[in-house]
Backbone as CSV, one residue per row, in Angstrom:
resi,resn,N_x,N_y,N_z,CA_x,CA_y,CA_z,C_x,C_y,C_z
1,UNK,117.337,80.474,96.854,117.290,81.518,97.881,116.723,80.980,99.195
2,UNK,115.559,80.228,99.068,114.776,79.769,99.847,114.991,78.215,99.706
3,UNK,115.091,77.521,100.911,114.843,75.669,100.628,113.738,75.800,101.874
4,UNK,112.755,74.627,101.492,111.928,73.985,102.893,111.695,72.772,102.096
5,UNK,112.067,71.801,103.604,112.237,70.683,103.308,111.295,70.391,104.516
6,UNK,110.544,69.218,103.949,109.695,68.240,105.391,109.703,69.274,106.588
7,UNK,108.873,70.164,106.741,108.535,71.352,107.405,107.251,70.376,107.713
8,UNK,107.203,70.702,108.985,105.806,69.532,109.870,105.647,70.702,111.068
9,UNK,104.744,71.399,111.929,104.413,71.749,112.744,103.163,71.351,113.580
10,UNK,103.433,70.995,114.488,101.969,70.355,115.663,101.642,71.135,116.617
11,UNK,100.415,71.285,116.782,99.888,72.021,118.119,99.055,71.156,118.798
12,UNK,99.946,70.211,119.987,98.771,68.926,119.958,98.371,67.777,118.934
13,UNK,97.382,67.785,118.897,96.887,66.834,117.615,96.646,67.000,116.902
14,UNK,97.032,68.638,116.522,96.805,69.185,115.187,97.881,69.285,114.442
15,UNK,97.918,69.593,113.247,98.819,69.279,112.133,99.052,70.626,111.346
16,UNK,99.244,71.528,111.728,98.991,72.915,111.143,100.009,73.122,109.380
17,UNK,101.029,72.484,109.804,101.977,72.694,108.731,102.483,71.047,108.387
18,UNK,102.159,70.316,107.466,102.096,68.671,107.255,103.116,68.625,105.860
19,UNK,104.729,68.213,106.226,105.624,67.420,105.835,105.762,68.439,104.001
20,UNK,105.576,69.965,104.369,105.894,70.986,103.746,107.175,71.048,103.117
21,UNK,106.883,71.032,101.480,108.615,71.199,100.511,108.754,72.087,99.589
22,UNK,108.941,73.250,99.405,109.154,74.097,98.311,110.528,74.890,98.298
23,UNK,110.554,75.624,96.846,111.491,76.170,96.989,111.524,77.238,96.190
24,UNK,112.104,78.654,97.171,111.626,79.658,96.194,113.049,80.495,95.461
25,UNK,113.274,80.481,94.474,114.022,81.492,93.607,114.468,82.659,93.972
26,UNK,115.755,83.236,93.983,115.781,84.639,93.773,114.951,85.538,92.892
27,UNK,115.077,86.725,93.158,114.317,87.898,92.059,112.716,87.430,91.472
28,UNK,112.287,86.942,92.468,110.936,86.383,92.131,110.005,86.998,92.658
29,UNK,108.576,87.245,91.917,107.815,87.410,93.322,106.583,86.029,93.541
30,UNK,106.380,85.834,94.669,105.065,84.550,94.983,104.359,84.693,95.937
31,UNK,103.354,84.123,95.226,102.294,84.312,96.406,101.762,83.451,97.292
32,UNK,101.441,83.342,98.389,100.989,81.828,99.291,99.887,82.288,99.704
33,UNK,98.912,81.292,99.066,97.283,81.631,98.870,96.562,80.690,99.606
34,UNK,95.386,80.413,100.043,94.858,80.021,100.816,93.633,80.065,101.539
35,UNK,92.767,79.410,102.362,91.600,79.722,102.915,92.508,80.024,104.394
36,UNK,91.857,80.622,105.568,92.047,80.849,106.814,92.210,78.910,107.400
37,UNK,93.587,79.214,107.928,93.589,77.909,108.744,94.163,77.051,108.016
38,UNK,94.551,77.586,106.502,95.743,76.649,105.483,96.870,76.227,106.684
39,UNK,97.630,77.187,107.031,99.036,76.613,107.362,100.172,78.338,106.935
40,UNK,99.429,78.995,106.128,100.174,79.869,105.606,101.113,81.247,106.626
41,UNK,100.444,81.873,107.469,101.195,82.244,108.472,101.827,81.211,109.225
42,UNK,101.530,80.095,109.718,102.221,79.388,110.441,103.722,79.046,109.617
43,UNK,103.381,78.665,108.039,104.531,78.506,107.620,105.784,79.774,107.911
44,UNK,105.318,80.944,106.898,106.281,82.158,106.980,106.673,82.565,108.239
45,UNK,105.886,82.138,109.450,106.538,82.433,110.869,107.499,81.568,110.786
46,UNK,107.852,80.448,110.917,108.752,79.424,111.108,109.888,79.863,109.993
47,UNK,109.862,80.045,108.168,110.802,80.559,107.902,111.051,81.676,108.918
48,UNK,110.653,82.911,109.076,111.541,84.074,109.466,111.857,84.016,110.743
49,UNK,112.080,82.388,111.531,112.482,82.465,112.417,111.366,82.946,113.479
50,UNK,110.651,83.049,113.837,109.562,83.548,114.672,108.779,82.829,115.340
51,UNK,109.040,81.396,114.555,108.263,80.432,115.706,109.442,78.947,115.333
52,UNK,108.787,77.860,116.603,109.978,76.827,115.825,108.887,75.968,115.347
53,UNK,109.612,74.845,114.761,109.463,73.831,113.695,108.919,72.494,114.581
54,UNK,108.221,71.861,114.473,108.414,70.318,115.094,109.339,69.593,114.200
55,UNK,109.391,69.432,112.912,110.639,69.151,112.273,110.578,69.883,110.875
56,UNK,112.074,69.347,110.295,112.394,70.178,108.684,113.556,70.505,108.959
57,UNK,113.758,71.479,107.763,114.782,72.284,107.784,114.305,73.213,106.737
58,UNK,114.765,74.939,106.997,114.420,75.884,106.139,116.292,76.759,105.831
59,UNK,116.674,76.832,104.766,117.812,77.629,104.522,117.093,78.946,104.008
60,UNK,118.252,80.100,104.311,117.899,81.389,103.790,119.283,81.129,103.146
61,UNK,119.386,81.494,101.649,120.640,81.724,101.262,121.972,80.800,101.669
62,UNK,121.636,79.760,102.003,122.100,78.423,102.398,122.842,78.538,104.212
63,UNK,121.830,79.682,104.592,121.933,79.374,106.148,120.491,78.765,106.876
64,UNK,120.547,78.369,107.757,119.698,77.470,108.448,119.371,78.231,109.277
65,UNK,117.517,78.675,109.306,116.917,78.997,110.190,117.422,78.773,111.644
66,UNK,116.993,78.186,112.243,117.431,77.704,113.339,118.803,77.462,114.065
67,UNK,119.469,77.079,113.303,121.046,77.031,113.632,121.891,78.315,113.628
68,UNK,121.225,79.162,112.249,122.174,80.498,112.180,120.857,81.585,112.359
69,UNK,120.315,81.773,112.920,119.458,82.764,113.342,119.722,83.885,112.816
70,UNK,121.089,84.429,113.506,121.075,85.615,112.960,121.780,85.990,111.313
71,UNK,122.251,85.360,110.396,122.681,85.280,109.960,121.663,85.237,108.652
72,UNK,120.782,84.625,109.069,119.985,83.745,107.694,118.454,85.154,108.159
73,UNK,118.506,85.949,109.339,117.183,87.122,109.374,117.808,87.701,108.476
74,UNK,119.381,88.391,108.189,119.151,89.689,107.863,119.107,90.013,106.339
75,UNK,118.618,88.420,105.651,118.172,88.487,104.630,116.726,88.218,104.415
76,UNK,115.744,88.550,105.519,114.774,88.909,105.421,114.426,90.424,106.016
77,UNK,113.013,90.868,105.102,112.306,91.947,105.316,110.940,91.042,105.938
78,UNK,110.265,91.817,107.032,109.044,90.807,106.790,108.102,91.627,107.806
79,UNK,106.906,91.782,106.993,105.840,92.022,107.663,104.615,90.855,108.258
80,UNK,104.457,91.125,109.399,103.294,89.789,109.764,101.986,90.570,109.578
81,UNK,101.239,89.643,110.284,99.985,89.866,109.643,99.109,91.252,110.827
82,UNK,100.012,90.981,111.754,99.505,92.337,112.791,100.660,93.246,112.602
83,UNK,101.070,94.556,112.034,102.014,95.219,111.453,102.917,96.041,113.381
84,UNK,103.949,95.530,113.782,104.344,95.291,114.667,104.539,97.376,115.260
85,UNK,104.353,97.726,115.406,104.262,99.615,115.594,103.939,99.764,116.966
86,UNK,104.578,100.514,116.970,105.092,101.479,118.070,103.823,102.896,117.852
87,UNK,102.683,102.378,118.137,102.104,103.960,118.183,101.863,105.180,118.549
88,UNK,102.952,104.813,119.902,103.043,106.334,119.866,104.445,107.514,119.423
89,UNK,104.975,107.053,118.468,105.660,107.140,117.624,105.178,108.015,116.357
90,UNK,105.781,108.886,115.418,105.211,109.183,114.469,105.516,108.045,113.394
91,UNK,105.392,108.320,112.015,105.563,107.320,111.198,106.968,107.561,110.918
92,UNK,107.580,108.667,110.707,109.085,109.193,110.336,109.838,108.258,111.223
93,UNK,109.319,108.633,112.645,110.082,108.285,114.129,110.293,106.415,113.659
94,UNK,109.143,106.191,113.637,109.534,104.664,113.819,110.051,103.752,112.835
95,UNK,109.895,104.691,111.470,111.096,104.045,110.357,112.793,104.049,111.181
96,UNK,112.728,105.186,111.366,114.389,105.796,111.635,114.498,104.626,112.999
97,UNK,113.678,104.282,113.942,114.004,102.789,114.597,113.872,102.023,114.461
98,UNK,113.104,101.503,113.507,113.712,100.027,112.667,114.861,100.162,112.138
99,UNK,115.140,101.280,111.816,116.401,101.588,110.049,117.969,101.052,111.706
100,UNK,117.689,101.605,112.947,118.375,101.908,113.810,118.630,100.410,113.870
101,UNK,117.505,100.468,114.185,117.506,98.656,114.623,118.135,97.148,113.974
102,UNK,118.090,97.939,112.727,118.460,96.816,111.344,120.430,97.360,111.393
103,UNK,120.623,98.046,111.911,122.080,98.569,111.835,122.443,99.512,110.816
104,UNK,121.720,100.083,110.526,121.760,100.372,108.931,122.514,102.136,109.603
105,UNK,123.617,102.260,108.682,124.697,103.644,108.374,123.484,104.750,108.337
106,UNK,124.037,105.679,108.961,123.220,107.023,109.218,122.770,107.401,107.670
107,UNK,123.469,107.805,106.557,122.939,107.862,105.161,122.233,107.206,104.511
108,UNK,122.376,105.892,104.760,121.501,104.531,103.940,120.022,105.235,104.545
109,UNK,120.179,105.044,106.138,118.901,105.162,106.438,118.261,106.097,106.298
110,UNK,118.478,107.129,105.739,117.668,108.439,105.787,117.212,108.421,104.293
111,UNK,118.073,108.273,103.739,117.688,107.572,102.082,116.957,106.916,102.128
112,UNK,116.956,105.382,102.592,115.962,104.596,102.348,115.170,104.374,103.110
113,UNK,114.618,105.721,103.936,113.712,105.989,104.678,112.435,106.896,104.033
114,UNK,113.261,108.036,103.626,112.445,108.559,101.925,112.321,107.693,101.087
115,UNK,112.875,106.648,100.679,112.173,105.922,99.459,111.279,105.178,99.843
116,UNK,111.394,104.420,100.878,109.880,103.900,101.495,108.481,104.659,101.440
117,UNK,108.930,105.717,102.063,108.054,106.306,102.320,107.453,107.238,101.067
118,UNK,107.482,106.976,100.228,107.331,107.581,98.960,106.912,106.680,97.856
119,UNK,107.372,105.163,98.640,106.713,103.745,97.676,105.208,103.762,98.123
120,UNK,105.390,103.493,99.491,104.307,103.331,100.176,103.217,104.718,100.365
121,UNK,103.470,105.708,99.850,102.570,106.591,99.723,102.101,107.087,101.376
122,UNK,102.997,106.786,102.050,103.000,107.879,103.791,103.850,109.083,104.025
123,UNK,104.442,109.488,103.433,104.881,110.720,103.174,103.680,112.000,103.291
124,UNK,102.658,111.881,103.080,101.700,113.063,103.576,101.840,112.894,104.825
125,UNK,101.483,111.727,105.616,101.318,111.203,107.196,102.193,111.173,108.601
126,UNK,103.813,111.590,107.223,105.110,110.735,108.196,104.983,111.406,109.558
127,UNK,104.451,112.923,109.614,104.612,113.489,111.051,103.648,113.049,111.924
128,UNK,102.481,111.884,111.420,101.264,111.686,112.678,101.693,110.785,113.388
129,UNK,101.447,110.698,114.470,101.455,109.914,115.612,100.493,108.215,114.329
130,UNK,101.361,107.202,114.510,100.819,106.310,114.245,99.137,105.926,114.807
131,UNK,99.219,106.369,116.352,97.877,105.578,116.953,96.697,106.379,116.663
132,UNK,96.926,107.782,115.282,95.969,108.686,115.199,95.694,107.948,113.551
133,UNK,96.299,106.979,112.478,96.410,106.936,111.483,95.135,105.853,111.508
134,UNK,94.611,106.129,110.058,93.731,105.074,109.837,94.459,103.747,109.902
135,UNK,93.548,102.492,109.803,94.253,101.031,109.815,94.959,100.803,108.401
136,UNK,94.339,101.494,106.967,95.386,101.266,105.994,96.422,101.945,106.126
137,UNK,96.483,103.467,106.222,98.044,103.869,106.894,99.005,103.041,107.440
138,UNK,98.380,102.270,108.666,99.268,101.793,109.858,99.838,100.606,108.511
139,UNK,98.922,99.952,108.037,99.558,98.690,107.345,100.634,99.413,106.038
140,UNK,100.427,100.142,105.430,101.462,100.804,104.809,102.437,101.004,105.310
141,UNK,103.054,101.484,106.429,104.184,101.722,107.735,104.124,100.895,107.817
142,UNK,104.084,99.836,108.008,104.048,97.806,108.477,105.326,97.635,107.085
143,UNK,104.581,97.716,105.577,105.535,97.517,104.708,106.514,98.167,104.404
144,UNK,106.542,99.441,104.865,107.677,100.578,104.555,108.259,99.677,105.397
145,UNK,108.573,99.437,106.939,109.474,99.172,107.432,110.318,97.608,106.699
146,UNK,109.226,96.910,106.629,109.721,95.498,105.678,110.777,95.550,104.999
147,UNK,110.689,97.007,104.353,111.586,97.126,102.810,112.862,97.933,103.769
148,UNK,112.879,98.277,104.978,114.236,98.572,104.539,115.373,98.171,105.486
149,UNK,116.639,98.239,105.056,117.417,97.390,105.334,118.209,96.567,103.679
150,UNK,117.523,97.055,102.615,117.893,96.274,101.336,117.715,95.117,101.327
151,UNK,117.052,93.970,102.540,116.689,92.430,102.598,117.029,92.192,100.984
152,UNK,117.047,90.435,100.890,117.042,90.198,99.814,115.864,89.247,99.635
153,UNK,115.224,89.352,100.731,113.945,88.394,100.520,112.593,89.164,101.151
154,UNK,111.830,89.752,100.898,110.495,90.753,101.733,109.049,89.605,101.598
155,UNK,108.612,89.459,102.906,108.093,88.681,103.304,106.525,89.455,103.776
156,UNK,105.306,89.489,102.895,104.172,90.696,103.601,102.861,89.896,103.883
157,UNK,102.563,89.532,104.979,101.402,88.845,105.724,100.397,89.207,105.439
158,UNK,99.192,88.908,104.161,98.022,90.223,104.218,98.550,91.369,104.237
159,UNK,99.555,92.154,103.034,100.056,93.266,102.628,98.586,94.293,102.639
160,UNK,97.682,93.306,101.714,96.517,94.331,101.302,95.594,94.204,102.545
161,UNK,95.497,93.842,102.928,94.065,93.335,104.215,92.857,94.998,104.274
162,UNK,93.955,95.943,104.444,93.241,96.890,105.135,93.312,97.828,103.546
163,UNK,93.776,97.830,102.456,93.831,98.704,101.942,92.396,98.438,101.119
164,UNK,92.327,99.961,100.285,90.678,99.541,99.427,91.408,99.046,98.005
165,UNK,90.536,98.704,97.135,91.125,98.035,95.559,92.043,99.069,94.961
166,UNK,91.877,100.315,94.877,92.722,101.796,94.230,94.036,101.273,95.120
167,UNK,94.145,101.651,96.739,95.408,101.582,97.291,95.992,100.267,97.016
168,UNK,95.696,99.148,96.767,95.897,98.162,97.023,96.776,97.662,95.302
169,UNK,96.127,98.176,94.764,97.003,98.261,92.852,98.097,99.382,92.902
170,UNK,98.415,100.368,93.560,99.361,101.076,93.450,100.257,100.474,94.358
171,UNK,99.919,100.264,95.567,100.937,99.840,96.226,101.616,98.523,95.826
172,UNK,100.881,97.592,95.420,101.298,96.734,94.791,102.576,96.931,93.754
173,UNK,101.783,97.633,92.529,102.586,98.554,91.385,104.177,99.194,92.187
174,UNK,104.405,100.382,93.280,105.081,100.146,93.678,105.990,99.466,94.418
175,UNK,105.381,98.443,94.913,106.380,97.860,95.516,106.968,96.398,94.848
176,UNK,106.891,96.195,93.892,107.192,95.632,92.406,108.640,96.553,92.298
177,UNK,108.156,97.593,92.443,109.383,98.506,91.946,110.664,98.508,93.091
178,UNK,109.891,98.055,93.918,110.810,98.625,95.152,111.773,97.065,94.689
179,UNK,111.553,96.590,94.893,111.804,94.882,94.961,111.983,94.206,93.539
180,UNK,112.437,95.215,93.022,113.477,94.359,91.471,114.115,94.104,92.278
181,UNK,114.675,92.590,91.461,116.079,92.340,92.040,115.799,91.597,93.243
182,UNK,115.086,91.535,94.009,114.474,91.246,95.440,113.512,89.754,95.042
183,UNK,113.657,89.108,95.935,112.543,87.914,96.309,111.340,88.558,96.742
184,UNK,110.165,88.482,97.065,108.887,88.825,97.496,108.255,87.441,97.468
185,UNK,108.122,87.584,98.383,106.600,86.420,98.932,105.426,87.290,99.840
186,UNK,104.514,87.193,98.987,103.401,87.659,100.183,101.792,86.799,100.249
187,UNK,101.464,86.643,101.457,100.649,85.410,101.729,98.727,86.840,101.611
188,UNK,98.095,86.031,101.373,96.413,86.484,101.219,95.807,85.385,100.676
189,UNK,94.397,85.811,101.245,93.511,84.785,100.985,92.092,85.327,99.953
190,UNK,93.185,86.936,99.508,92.580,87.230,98.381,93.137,87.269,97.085
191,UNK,92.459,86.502,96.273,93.393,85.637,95.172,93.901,86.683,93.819
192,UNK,92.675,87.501,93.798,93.080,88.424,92.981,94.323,89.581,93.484
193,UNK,95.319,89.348,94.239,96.742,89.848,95.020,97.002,89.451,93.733
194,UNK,97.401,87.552,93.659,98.359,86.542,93.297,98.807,87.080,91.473
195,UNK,97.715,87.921,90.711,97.250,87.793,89.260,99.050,87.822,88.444
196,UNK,99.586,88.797,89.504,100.620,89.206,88.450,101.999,88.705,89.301
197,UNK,102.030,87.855,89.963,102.783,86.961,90.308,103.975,86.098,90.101
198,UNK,105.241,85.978,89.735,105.715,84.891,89.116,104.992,83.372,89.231
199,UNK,104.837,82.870,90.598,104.554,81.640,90.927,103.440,81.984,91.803
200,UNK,102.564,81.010,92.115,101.642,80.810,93.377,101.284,79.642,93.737
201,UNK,101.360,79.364,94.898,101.471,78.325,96.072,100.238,78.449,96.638
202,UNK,99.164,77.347,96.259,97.576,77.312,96.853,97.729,76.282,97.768
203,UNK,97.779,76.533,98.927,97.780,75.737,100.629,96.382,75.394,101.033
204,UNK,96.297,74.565,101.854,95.260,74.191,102.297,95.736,73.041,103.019
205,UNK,95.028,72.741,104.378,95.101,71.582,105.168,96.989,71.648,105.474
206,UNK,97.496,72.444,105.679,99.154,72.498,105.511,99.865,71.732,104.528
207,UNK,99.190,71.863,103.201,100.078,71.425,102.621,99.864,72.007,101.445
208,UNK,100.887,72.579,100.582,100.814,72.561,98.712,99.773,71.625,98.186
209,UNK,98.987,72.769,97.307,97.756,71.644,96.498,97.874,71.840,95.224
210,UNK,98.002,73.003,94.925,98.258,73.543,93.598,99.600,74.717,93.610
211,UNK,100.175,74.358,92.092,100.865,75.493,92.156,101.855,75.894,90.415
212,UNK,101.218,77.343,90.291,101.719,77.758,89.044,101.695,78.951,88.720
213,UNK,101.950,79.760,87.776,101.287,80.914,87.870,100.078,81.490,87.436
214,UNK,99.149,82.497,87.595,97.718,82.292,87.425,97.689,82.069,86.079
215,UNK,97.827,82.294,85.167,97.284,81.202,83.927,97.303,80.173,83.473
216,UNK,98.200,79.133,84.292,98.414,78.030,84.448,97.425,77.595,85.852
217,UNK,97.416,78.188,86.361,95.904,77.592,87.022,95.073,77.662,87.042
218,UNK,94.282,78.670,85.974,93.308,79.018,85.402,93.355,78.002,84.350
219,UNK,93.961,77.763,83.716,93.518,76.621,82.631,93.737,74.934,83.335
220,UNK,94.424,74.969,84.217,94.184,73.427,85.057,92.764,73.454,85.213
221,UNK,91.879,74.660,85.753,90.428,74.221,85.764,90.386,73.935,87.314
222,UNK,91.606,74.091,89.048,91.092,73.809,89.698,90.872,73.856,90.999
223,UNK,90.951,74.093,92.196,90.501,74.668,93.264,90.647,76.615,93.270
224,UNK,92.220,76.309,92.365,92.368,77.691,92.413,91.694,78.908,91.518
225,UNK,91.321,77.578,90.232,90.314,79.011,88.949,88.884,78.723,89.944
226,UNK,88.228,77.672,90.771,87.351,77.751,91.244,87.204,78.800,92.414
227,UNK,88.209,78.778,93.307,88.255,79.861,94.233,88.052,81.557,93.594
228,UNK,89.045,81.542,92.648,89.212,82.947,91.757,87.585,83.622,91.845
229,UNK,86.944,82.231,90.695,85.329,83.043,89.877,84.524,83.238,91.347
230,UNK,84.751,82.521,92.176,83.686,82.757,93.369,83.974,84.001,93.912
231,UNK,85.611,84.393,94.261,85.849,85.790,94.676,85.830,86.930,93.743
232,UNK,85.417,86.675,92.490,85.491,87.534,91.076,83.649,88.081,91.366
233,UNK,83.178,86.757,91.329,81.755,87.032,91.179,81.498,87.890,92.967
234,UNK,82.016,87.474,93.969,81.050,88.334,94.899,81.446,89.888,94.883
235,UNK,82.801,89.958,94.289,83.777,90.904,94.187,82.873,92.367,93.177
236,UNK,82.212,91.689,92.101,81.560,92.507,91.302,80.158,92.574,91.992
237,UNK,79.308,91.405,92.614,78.845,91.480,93.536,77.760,92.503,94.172
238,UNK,79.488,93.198,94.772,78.894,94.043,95.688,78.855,95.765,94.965
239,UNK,79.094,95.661,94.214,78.821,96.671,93.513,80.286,97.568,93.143
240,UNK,81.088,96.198,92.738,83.054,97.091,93.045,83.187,97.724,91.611
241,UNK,82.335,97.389,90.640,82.411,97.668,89.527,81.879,99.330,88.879
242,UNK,81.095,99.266,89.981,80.604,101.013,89.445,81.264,101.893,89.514
């Protein structure tokens, strides 16, 4: 579904994304995990077309980023890590202009404007003005819009960032559902996202360090079961357990 090949990005003398190769599956979901300053947004910008490459090559479905632009987006869904909204918009309003925007047939979109919005649990909200919604709202509307269009690949930058642990397992839970059949990649640098994962991709310094799915890196024994217990332990911590 996905190729990246020798993916290198420079800013100066920095090395943000270093001679990057993976490859991701249809009907999968994965996660791209990481400390701040891995490489991990920098990467998924460059797939979805959003920034360029110093070199590589990335195919969507065996079109080429760069060469077929448009061709190889409209098999992505993708949320970044700042959820792109129109706030003064309601939430209804600004599905129905993405749905507009994506080209999508007057029926598709009204359909799969209710099913979003019914994955994502904004359906109480759809009539508020976005710039009145809390910050997990807004990021919920960030992923509703992701999903529609039917992409065959949904792409979510810090999906959870703003949600609490309750929102953050349902939405998850649904949007599993939304995305049978669908590729999913979504990037965090909170590891407990990754648990139920097909694959996960642990970045650092721009490059792949580890990678399997969490019980296979839990029994390797290594950056990544070490990262886990440290975010497990502050996680209970703070008192998440009561």
């Amino acid at each position: 579904m996905i190729e990246v090949r020798n993916l290198t990005k420079k800013y100066g003398d920095h090395l943000a994304v270093n001679d990057l190769s993976f490859t991701i599956e249809k009907g999968k979901i994965y996660g791209l995990l990481g400390p701040n300053g891995a490489g991990k947004s920098t990467t998924m910008n460059i797939i979805t077309g959003c920034l360029a490459a110093t070199s590589g090559t990335v195919l969507i479905d065996g079109h080429d980023i760069f060469e077929e632009p448009i061709e190889a987006k409209r098999h992505i869904g993708y949320l970044p890590e700042q959820p792109p909204l129109y706030t003064d918009m309601t939430a209804a309003e600004y599905l129905d202009f993405v749905a507009r925007a994506k080209g999508m047939p007057y029926d598709a979109a009204l359909r799969q404007e209710k099913e979003v919005m019914q994955l994502t649990g904004i359906e109480p909200v759809k009539d508020r003005l976005l710039k009145n919604l809390s910050k997990g709202y807004r990021q919920r509307v960030g992923i509703a819009q992701a999903m529609l269009g039917d992409p065959d690949v949904i792409i979510l930058d810090e999906p959870s960032s703003a949600l609490d642990p309750i929102a953050e397992h349902t939405m998850f839970e649904n949007m599993m559902k939304a995305a049978e059949g669908r590729t999913v990649i979504f990037i965090s640098h909170r590891l407990s996202s990754a648990v139920d994962a097909d694959h996960i991709f642990l970045m650092d310094g721009g490059r792949i360090t580890e990678e399997g799915n969490h019980r296979e890196l839990m029994e390797k024994g290594g950056k990544y079961a070490e990262m886990f217990r440290l975010q497990a332990e502050n996680y209970v911590g703070k008192g998440a357990d009561a």
